[in-house]
Residue, then its C-alpha position, 0 to 999 in steps of 0.5 A: x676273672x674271665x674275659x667276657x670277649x675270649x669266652x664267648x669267642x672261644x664259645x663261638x669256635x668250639x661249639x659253633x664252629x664261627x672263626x671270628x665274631x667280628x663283622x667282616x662285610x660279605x654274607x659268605x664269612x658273616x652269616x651261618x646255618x647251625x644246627x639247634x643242637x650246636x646253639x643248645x650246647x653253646x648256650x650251656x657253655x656261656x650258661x656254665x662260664x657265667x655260673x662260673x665267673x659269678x662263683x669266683x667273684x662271690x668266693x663261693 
């Protein structure tokens, strides 16, 4: 099974280049300006995680 909390961080950091998801107070290290492309391919990498995740626990 995959851990929802790694995915997304992991997601987070290869294709958004964000460190961390956590809050951590000032506006320089918690707020970004991403390209449209970064956020289409970080949302095809949860999109195939899930696909993924929802295979593995059918069996199929």
């Amino acid at each position: 099974m995959i851990e929802i909390g790694t995915s997304i961080g992991q997601i987070a950091r290869d294709h958004l280049d964000v460190e961390t998801l956590e809050m951590r107070g000032t506006e320089a290290q918690d707020v970004y300006q991403l390209h449209v492309d970064q956020i289409r391919r970080a949302l095809l990498a949860a999109y195939v995680a899930g696909v993924r995740e929802s295979k593995d626990e059918t069996g199929d």
